[in-house]
PLY file of the C-alpha trace (Angstrom):
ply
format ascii 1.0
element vertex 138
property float x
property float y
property float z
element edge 137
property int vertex1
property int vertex2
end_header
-9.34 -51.18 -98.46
-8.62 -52.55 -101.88
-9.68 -55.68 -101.36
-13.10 -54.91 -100.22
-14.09 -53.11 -102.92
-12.43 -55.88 -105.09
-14.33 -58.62 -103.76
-17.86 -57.50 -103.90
-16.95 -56.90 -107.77
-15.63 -59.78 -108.41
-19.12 -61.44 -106.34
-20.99 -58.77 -108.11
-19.80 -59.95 -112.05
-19.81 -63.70 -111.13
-23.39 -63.51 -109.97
-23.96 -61.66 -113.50
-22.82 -64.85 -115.15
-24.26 -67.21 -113.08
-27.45 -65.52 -113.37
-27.14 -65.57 -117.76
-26.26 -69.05 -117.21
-29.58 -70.29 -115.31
-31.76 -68.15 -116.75
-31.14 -70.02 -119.94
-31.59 -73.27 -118.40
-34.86 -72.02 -116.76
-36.08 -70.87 -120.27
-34.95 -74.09 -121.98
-36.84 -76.83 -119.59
-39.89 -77.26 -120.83
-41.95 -76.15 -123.49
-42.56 -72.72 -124.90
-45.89 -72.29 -123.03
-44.07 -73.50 -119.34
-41.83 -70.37 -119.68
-43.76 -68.26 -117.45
-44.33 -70.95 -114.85
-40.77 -71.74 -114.52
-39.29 -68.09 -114.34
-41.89 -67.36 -111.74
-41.10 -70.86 -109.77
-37.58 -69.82 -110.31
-37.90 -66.40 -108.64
-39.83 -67.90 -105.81
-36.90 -70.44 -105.30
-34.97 -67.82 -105.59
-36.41 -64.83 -103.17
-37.01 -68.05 -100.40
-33.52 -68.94 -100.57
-32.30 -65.57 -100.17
-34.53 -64.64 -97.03
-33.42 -68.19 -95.41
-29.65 -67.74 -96.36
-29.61 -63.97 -95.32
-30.75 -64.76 -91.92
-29.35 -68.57 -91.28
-25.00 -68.41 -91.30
-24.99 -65.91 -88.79
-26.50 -68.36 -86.38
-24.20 -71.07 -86.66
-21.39 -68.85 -87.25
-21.76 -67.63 -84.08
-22.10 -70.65 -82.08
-19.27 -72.81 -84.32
-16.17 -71.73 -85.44
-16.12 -71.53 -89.41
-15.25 -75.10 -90.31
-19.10 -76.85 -88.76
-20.89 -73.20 -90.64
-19.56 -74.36 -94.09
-20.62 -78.04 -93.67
-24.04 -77.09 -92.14
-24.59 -74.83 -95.51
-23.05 -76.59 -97.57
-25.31 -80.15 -96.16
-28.36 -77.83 -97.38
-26.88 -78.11 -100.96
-26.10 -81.39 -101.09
-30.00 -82.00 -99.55
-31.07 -80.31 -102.47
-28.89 -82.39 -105.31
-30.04 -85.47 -103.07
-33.96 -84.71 -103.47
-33.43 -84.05 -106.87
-31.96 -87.55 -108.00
-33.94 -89.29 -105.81
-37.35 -87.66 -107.01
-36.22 -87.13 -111.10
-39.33 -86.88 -112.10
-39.72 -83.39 -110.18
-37.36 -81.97 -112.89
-39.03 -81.48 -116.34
-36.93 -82.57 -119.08
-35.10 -79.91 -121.32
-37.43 -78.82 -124.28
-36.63 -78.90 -127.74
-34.22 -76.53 -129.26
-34.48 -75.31 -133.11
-31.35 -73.29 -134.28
-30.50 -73.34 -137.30
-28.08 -70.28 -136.66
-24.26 -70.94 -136.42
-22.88 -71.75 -132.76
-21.92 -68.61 -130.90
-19.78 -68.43 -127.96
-20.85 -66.62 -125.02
-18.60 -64.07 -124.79
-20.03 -62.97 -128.36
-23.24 -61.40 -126.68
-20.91 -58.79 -125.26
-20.70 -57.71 -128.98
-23.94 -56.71 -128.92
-24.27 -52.81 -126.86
-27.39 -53.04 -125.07
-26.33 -56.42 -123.59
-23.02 -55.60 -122.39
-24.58 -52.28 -120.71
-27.09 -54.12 -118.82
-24.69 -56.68 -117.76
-21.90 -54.03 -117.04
-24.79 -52.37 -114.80
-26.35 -55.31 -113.16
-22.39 -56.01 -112.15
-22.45 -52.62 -110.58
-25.52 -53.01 -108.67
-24.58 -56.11 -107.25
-21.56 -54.76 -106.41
-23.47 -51.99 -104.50
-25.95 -54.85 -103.12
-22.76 -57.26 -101.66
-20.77 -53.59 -100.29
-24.45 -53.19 -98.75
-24.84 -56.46 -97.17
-21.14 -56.69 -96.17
-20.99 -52.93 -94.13
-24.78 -53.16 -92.80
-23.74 -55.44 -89.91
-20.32 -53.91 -89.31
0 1
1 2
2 3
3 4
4 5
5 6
6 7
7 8
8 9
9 10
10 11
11 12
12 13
13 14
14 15
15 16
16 17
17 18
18 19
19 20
20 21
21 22
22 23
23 24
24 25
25 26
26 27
27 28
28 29
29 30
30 31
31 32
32 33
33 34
34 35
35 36
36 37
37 38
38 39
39 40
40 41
41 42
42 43
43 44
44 45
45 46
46 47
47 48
48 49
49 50
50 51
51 52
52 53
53 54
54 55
55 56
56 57
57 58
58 59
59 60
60 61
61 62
62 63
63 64
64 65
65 66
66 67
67 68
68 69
69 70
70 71
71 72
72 73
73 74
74 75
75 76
76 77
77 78
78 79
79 80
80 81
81 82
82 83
83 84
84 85
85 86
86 87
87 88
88 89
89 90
90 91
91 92
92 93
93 94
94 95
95 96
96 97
97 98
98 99
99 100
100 101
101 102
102 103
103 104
104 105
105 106
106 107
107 108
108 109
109 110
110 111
111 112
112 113
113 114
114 115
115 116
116 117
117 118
118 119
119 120
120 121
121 122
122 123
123 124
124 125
125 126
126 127
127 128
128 129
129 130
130 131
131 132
132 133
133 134
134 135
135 136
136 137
């Protein structure tokens, strides 16, 4: 019983960082002014991806032991990598970054409070969110 309630943390804070982690990259292609437009493209990606990847392993996993499942999703990534060196133009280039400021490491934003409370309870809703999607078919 342990363990499931260990996993979906430990899916629940790495999807925290991975999160932190794009949404910077999403904020830095482009200029200032492309912001909006790329968050919004992002979340689009984002929400499609979900809906197809919600809905598309339990298919195969059904008809193929687990092995065949794992290349078949994991064929969809490399698809993706593939279209995006073959078209490079489809990916803007990063924009410019002033910062005069020191480097900071990340684990200095957990310094800062408000931060570290959203990302302590963003981990616990996607905690919730994986416990969710892990007992609804069960």
């Amino acid at each position: 019983m342990f363990t499931l309630f260990l996993c979906p943390t430990l899916i629940g804070l790495g999807q925290i960082f991975f999160h932190v982690s794009i949404h910077n990259a999403v904020g830095s292609i482009g200029d200032v002014g492309d912001r909006a437009k790329n968050f919004s493209s992002f979340s689009l990606g984002q929400s499609i991806a979900t809906f197809i990847a919600r809905r598309s392993p339990g298919s195969p996993s059904t008809h193929w032991v687990s092995r065949p499942t794992f290349v078949a999703l994991a064929s969809i990534s490399l698809g993706v990598v593939l279209l995006a060196l073959a078209f490079p133009r489809m990916v803007p280039p990063r924009g410019e970054h002033h910062d005069e400021r020191e480097k900071r490491r990340a684990f200095d934003l957990l310094k800062e409070a408000p931060l570290r409370r959203t990302l302590i309870m963003s981990g616990v809703a996607l905690t919730g969110i994986e416990l969710f999607s892990f007992y609804m078919p069960v």
